[in-house]
TIMITI-801013 format. One line per 2 residues: their letters; for each residue x negated, y negated, z negated of N, C-alpha, C. Coordinates in steps of 0.1 Angstrom, whole numbers. Example, Ala and Ser with C-alpha at 12.3 -4.5 7.8 and 13.67 -1.06 7.14 Angstrom:
2
as	-132,57,-78,-123,45,-78,-132,33,-78; -128,22,-71,-137,11,-71,-129,0,-79
***
This chain:
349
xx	-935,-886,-2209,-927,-894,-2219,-930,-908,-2218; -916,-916,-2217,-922,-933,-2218,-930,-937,-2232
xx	-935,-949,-2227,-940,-954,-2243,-931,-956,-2252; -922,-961,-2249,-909,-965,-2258,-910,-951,-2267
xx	-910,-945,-2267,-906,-930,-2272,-919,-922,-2280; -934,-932,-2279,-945,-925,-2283,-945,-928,-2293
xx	-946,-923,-2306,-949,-925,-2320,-962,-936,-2319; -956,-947,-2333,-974,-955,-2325,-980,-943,-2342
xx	-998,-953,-2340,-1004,-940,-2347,-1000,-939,-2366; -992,-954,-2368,-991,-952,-2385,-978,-963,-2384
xx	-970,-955,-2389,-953,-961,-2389,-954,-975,-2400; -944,-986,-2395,-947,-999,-2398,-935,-999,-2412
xx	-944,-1004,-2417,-929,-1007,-2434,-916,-1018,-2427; -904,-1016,-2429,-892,-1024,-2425,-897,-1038,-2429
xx	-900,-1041,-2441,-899,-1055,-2445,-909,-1061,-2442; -924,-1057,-2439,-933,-1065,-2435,-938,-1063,-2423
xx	-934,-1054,-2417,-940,-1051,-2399,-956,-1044,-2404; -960,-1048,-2413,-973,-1039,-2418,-972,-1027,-2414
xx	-984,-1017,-2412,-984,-1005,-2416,-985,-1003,-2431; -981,-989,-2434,-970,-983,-2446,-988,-979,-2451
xx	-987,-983,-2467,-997,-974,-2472,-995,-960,-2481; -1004,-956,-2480,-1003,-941,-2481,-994,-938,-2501
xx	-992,-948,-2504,-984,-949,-2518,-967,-947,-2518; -964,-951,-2502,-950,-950,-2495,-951,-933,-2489
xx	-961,-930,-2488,-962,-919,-2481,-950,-908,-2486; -950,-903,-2504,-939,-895,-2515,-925,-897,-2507
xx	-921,-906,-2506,-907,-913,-2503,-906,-911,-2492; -917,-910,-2479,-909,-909,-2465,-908,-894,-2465
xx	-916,-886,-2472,-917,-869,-2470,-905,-866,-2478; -902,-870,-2488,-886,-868,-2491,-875,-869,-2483
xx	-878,-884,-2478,-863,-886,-2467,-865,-880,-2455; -876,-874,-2450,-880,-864,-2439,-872,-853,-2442
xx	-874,-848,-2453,-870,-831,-2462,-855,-831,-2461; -849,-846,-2466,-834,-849,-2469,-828,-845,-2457
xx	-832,-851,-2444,-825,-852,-2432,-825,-835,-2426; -840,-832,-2427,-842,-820,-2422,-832,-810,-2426
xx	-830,-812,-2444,-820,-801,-2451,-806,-804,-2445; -803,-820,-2442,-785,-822,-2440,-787,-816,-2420
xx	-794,-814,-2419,-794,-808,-2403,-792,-792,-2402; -797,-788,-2411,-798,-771,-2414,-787,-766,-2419
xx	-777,-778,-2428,-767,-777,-2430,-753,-776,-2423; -757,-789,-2414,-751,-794,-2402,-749,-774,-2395
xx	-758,-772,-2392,-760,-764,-2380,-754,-750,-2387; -754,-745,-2402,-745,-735,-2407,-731,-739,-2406
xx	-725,-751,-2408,-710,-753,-2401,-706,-756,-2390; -712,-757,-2381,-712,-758,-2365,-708,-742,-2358
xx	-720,-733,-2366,-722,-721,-2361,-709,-710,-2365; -700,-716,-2380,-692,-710,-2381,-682,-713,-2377
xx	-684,-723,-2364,-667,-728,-2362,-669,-724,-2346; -680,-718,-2339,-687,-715,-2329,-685,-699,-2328
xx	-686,-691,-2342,-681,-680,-2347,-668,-676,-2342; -655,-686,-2348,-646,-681,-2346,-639,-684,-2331
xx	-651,-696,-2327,-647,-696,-2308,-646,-683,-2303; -662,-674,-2305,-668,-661,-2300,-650,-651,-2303
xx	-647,-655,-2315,-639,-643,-2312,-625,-642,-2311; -622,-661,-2307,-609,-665,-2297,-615,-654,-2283
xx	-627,-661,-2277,-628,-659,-2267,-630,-642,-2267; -634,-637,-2268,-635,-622,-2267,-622,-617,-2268
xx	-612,-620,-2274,-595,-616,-2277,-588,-621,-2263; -592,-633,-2257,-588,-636,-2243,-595,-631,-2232
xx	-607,-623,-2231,-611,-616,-2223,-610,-609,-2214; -596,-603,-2220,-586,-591,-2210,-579,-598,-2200
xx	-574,-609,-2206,-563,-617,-2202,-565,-627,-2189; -582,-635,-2194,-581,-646,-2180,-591,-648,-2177
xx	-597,-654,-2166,-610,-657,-2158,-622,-663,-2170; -636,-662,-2172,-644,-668,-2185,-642,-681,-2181
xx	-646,-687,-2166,-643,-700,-2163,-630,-710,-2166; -618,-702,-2164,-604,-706,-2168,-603,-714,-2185
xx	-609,-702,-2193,-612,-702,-2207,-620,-712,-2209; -630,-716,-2204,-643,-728,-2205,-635,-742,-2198
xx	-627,-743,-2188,-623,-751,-2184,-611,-755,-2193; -599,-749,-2198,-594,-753,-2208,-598,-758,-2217
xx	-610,-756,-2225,-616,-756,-2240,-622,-770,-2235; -624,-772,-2226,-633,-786,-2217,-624,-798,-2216
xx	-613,-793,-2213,-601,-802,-2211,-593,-806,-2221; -599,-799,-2233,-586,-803,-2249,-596,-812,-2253
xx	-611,-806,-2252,-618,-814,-2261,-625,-822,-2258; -623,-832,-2245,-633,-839,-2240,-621,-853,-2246
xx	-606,-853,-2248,-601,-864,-2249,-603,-869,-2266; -603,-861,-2278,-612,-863,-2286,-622,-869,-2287
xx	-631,-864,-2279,-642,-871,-2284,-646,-886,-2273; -635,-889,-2264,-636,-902,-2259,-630,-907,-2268
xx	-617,-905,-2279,-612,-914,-2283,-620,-920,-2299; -627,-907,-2300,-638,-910,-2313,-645,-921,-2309
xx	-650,-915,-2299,-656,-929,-2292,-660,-943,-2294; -648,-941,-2294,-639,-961,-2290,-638,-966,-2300
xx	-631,-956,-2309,-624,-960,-2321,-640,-964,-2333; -651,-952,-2330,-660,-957,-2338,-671,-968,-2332
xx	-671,-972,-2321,-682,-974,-2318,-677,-984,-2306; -664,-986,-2300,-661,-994,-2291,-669,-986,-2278
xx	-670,-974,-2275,-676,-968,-2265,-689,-970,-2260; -694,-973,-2270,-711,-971,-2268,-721,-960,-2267
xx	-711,-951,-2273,-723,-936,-2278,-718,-932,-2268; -712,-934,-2259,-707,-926,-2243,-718,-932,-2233
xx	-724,-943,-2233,-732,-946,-2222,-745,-938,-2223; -751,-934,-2208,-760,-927,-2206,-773,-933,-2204
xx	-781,-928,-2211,-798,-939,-2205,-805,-927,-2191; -801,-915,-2194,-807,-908,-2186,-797,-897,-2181
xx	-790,-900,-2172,-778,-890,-2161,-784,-878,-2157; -791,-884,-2153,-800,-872,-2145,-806,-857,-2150
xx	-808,-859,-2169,-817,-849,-2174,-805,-843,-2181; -793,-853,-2183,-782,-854,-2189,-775,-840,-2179
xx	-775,-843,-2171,-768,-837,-2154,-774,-820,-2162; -789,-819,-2157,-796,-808,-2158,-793,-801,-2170
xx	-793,-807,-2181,-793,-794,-2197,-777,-798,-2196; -772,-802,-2188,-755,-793,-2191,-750,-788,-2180
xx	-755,-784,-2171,-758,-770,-2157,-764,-760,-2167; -777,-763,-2175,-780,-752,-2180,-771,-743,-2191
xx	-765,-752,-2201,-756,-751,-2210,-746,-743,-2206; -736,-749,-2192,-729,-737,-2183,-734,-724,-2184
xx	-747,-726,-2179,-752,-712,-2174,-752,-703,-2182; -755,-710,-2197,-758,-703,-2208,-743,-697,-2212
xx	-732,-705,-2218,-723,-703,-2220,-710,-692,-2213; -714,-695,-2200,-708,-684,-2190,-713,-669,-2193
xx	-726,-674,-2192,-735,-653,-2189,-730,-647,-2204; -731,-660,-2217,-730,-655,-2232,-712,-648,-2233
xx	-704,-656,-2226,-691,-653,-2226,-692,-640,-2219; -696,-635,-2208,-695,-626,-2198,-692,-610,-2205
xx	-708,-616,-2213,-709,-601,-2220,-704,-597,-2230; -691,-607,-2232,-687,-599,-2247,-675,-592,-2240
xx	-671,-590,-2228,-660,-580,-2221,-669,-567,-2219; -679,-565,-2218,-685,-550,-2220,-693,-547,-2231
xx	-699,-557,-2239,-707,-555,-2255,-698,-555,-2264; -700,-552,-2276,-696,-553,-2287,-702,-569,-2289
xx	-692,-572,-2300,-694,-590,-2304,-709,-589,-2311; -712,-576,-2320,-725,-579,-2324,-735,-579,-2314
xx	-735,-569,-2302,-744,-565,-2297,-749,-580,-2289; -737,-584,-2286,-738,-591,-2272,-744,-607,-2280
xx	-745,-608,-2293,-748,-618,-2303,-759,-615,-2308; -764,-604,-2315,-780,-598,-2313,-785,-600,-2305
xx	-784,-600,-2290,-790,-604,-2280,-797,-618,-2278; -782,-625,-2278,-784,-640,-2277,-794,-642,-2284
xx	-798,-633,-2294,-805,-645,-2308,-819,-640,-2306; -822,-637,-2292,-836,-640,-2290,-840,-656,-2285
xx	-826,-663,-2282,-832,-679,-2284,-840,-685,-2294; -838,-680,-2303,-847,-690,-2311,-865,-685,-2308
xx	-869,-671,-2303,-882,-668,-2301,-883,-682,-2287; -876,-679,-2276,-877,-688,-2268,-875,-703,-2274
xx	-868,-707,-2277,-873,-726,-2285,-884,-722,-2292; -894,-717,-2300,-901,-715,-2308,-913,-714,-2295
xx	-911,-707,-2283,-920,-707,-2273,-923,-720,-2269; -908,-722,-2260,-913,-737,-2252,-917,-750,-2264
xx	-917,-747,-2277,-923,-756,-2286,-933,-762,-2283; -940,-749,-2286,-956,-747,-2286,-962,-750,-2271
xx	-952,-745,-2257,-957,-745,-2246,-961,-760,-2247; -953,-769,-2254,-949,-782,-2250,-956,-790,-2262
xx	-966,-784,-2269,-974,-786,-2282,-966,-795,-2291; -954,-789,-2292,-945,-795,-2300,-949,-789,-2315
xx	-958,-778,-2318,-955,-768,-2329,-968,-763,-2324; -972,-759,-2332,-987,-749,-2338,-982,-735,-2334
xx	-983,-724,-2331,-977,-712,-2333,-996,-703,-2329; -994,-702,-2344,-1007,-688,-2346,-1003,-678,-2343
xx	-1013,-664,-2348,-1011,-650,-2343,-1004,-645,-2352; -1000,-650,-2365,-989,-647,-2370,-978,-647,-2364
xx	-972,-660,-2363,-959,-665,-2357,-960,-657,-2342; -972,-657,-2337,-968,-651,-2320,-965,-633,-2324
xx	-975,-628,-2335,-969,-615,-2334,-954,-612,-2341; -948,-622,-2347,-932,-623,-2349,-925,-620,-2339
xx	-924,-635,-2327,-919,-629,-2314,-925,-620,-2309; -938,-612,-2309,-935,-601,-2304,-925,-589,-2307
xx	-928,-589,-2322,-916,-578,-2329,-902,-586,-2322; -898,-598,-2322,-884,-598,-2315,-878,-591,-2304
xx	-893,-594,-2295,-890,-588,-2284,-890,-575,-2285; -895,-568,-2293,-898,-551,-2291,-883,-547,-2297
xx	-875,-558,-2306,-862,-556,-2308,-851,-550,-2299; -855,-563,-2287,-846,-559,-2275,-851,-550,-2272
xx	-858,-546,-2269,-863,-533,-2263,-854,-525,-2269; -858,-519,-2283,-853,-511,-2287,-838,-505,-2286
xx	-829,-522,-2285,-815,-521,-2280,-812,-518,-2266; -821,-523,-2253,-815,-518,-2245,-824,-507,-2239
xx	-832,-498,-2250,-841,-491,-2238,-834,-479,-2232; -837,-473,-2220,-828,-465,-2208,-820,-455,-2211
xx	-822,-449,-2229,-811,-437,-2233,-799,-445,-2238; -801,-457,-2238,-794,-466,-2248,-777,-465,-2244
xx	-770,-464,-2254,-758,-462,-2251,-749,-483,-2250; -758,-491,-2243,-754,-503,-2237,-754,-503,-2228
xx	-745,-514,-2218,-746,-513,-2204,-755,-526,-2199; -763,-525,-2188,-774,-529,-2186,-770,-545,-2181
xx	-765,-548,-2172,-757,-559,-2165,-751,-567,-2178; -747,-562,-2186,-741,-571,-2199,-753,-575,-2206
xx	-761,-565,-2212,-770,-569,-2221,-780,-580,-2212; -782,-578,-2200,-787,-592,-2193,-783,-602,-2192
xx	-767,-604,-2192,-763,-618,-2196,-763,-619,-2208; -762,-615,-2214,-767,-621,-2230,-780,-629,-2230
xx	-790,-617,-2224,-806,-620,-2221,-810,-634,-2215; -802,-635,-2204,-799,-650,-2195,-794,-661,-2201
xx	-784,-661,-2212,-777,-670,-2225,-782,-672,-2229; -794,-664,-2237,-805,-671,-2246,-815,-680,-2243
xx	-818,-675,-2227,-830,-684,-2223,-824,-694,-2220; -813,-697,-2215,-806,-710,-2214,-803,-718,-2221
xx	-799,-712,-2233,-797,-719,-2246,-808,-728,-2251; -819,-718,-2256,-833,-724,-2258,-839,-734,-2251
xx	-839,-733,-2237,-838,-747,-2225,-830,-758,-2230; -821,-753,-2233,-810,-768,-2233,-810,-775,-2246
xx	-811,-766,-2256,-817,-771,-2270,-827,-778,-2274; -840,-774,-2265,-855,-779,-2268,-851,-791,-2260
xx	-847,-793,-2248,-843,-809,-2242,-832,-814,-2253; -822,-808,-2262,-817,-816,-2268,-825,-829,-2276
xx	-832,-820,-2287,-840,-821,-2291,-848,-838,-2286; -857,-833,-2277,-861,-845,-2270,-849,-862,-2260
xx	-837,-853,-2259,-828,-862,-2253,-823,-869,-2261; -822,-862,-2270,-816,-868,-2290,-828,-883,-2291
xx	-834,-885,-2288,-843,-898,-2291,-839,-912,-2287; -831,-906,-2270,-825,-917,-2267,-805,-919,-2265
xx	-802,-901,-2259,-789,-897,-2260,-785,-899,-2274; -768,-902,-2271,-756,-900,-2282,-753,-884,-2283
xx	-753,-878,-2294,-745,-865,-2290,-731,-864,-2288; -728,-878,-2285,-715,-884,-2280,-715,-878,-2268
xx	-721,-885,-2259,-724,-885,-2247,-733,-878,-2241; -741,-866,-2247,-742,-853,-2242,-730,-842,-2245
xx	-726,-843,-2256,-713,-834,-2255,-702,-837,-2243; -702,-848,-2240,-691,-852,-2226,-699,-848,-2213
xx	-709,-851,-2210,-717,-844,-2201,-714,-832,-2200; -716,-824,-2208,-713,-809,-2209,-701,-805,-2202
xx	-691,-812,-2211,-680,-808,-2210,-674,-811,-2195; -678,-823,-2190,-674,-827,-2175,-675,-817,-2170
xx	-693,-810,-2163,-699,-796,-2160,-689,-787,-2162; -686,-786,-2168,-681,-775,-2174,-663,-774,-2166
xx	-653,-786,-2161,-644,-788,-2161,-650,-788,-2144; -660,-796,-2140,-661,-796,-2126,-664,-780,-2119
xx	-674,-773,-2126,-678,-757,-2122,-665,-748,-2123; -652,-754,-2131,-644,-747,-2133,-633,-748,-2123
xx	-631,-762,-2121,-628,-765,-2109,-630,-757,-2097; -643,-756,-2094,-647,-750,-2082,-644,-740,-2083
xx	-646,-731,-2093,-641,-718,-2091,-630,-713,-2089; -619,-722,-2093,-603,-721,-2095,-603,-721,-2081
xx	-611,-735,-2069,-608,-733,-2057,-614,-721,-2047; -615,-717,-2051,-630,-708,-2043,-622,-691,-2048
xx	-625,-690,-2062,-619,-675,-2065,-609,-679,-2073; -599,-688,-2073,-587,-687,-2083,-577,-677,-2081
xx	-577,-671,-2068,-565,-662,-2065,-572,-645,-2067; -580,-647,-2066,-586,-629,-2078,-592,-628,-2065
xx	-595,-633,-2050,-594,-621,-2038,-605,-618,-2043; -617,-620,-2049,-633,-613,-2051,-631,-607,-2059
xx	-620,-602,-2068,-619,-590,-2078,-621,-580,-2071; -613,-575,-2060,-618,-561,-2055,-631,-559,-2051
xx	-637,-566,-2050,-654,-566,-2048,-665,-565,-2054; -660,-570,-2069,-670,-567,-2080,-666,-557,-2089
xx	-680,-555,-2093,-685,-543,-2105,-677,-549,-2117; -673,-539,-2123,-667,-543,-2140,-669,-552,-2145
xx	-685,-554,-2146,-692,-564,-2153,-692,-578,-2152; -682,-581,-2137,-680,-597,-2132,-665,-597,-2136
xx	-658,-587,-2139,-644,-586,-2138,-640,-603,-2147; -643,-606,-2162,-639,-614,-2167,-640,-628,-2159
xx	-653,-623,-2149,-658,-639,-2141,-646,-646,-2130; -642,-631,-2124,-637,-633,-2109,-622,-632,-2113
xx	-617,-628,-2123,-603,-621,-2125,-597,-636,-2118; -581,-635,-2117,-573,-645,-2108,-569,-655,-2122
xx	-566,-668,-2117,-562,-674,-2131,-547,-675,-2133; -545,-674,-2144,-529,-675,-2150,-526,-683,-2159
xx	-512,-688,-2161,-510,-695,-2167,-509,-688,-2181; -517,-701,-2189,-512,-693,-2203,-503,-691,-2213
xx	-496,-684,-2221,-489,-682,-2230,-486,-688,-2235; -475,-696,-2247,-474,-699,-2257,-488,-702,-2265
xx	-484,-687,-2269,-494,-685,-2279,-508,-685,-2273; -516,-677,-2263,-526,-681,-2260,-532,-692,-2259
xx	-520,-704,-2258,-521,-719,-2255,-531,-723,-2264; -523,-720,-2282,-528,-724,-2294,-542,-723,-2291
xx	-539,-707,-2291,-557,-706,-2289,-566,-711,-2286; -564,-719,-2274,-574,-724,-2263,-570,-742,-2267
xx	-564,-746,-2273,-565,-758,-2281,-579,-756,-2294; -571,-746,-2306,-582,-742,-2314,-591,-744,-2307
xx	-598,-735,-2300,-614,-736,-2293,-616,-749,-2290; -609,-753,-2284,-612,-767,-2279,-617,-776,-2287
xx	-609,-779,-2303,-617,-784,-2308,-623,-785,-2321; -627,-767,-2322,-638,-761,-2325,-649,-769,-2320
xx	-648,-770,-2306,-662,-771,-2295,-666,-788,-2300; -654,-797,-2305,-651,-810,-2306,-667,-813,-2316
xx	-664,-808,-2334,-667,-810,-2342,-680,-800,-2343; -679,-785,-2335,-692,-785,-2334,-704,-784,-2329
xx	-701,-791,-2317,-707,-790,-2312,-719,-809,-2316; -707,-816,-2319,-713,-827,-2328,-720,-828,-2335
xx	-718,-818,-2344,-729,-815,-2358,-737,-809,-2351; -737,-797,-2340,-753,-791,-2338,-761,-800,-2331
xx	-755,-812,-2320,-764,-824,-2315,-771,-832,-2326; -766,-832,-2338,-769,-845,-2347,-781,-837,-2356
xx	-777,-821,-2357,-784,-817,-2365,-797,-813,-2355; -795,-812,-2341,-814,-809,-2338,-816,-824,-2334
xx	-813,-834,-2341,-818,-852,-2341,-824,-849,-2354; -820,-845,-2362,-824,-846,-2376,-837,-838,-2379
xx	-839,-825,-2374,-844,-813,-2377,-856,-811,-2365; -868,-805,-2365,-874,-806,-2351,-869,-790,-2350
xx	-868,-784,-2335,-862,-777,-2329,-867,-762,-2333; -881,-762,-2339,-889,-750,-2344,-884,-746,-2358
xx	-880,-756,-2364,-877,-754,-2381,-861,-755,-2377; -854,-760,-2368,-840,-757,-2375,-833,-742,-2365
xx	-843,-739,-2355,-837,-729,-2350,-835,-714,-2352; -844,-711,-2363,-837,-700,-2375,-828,-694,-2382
xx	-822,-709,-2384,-808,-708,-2391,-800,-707,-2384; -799,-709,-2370,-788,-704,-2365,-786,-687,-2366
xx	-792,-683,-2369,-792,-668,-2373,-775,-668,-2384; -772,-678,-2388,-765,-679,-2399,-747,-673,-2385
xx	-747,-675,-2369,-736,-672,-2361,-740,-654,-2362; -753,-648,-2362,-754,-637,-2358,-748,-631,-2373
xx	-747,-633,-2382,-741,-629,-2393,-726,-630,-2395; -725,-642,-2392,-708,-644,-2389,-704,-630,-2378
xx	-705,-631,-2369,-701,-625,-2359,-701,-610,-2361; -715,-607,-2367,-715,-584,-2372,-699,-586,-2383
xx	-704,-596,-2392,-691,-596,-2400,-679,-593,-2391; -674,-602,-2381,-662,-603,-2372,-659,-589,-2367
xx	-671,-582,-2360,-673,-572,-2349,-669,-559,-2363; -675,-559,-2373,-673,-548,-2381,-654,-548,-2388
xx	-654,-559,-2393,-640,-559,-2400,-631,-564,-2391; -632,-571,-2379,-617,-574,-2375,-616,-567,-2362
xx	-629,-564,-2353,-627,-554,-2341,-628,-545,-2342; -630,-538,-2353,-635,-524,-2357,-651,-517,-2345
xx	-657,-525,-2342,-667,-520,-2337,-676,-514,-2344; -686,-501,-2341,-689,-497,-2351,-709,-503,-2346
xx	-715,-502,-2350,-728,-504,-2349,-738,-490,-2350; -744,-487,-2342,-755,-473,-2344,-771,-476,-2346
xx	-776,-469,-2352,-791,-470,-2361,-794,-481,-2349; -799,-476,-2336,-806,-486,-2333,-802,-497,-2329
xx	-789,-498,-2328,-788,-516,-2329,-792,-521,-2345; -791,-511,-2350,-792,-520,-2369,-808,-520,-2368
xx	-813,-511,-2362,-830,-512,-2360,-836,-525,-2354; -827,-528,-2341,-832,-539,-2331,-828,-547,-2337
xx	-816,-555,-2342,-813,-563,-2351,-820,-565,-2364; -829,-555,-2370,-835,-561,-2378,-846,-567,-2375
xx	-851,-560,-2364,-867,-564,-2362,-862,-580,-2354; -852,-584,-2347,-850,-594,-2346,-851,-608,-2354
xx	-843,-603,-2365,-841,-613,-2373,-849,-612,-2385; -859,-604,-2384,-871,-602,-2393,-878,-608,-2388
xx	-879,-611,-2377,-890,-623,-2369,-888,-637,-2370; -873,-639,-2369,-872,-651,-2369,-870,-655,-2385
xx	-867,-647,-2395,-873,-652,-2410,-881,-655,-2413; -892,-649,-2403,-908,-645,-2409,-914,-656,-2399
xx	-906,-663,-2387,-911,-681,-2386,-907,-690,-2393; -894,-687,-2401,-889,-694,-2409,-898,-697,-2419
xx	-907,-685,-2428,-912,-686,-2436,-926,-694,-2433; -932,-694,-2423,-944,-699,-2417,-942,-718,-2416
xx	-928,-717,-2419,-929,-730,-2411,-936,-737,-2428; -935,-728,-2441,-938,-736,-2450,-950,-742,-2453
xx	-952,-754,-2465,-963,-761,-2468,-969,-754,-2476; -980,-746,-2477,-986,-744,-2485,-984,-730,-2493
xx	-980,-726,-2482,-970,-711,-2483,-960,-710,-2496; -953,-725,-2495,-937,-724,-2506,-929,-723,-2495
xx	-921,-716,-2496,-910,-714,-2490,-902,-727,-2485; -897,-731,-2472,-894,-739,-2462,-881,-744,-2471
xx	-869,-738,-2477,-858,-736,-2485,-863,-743,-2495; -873,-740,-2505,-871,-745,-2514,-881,-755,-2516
xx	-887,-761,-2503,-890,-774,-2505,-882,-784,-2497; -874,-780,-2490,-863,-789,-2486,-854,-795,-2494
xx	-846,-784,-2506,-836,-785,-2512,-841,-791,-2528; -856,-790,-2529,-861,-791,-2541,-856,-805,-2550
xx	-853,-809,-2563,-848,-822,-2562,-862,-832,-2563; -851,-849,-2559,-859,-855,-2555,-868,-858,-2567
xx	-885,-866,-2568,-889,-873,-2573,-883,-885,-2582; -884,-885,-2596,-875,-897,-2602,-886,-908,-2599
x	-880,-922,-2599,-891,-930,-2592,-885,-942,-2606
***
């Protein structure tokens, strides 16, 4: 980490360059709590507009290559948010201080996004979304790996029960298919990668200009693939499980068009709010609530796909997200609940 970026040891008051005495202290833990809560906020409407990406994309899964689908959604929504850009800012929050790290968490973000897309052509939307949502055990790991976060034998035997979740979902009588449930498995760890560097890249990055990063990635890997497998020839070559990767690309529909506009800029607004909201939020306390997509989505998978769910996904799914409540609850002061000293009102002064 440069110096620029090291906390010095006691934060200086605006008006006199002094360090702050401990009588300012009430007021900064408020506006700490304030930001923290409008980020947790942030990230429950990001995740529901991310929701109904999951289940554009799953409805076009029959139809066209996952890459094709990523590359369109890349291409509606990257002119957006150059023109936000400009318009707010004269094109400032587009320049990059660091290309390079910039480059790396949106290769990973691909990675993640692809394997996550992959598996909802052989998972059910919950299954394949239960899965995913062992990212937050992983950001809650590389936290700590990175002494970002405390994590006791409490909180570590949380993620253990996460993980004994997945187990439970894919163990070997399991009526899921194995190759799917590992790209989900692969989506999460990527996710959690690219989030914990958000996190840290958010200090000096725009989520302007990490969202365009992405999106380039995303339009250039699409690219390649268009030239490489755009004509299907590697369809007859792969297992079921690649089918959505390698299928041939087609043009789209009318109406599929809509669609893949919608997504696009879904991806616009929220992918905005979830950059701004892990600037706000540190990456251990707001990665919980993304739990708030895995709820959206059983909803989706139950009422609009009719998928049905059996005991042990409702088993592994709980013990999942029984863990990650039960960091939620750890993260509190003085064992009050995290909720209700965020939202608590302020101090009259």
């Amino acid at each position: 980490m440069s110096d620029q970026l090291q906390p010095s040891a006691k934060p200086l008051a605006p008006e006199t360059g002094a360090p702050e005495t401990s009588g300012t202290a009430p007021q900064h833990d408020d506006d700490n709590q304030g930001k923290i809560a409008i980020g947790l906020l942030m990230i429950v409407a990001a995740l529901a507009l991310f929701s109904l990406q999951d289940v554009f994309v799953k409805n076009l899964s029959d139809s066209y290559p996952v890459h094709e689908v990523v590359f369109i959604r890349s291409l509606i929504a990257v002119w957006p948010m150059i023109f936000l850009s400009w318009v707010l800012d004269g094109g400032r929050s587009m320049q990059l201080t660091r290309p390079f790290w910039q480059s790396v968490r949106a290769l990973i973000l691909v990675v993640s996004f692809t394997t996550y897309y992959l598996a909802f052509a052989s998972l059910t939307l919950a299954q394949a979304t239960v899965l995913f949502f062992t990212a937050p055990l992983y950001i809650t790991l590389i936290s700590w790996f990175f002494g970002k976060a405390d994590v006791g034998w409490r909180r570590m035997a949380s993620i253990l029960v996460g993980f004994l979740g997945v187990i439970v979902m894919i163990r070997p009588d399991a009526d899921i298919p194995l190759v799917p449930a590992l790209f989900a498995l692969t989506a999460a760890v990527a996710y959690a990668t690219a989030q914990s560097m958000t996190s840290w890249l958010g200090k000096t990055e725009s989520a302007t200009s990490m969202s365009l990063v992405f999106m380039f990635a995303n339009m250039l890997i699409g690219a390649f693939m268009l030239l490489v497998f755009g004509d299907g020839w590697a369809l007859q070559y792969t297992p079921d499980s690649l089918t959505f990767l390698l299928r041939p690309w087609v043009w789209p529909t009318r109406e599929h068009l809509y669609i893949l506009v919608a997504i696009g800029l879904f991806a616009v607004v929220g992918f905005l709010l979830l950059f701004q909201a892990y600037r706000l939020a540190p990456s251990h306390v707001a990665a919980p609530m993304e739990y708030a997509l895995l709820i959206y989505n059983m909803l989706w998978s139950i009422f609009y796909f009719g998928e049905g769910m059996d005991h042990w996904t409702l088993i592994g799914s709980a013990l999942i997200v029984g863990s990650g409540l039960f960091m939620l609850y750890r993260e509190s002061a003085k064992g009050e609940p995290l909720v209700r000293r965020l939202f608590r009102p302020r101090r009259l002064r």
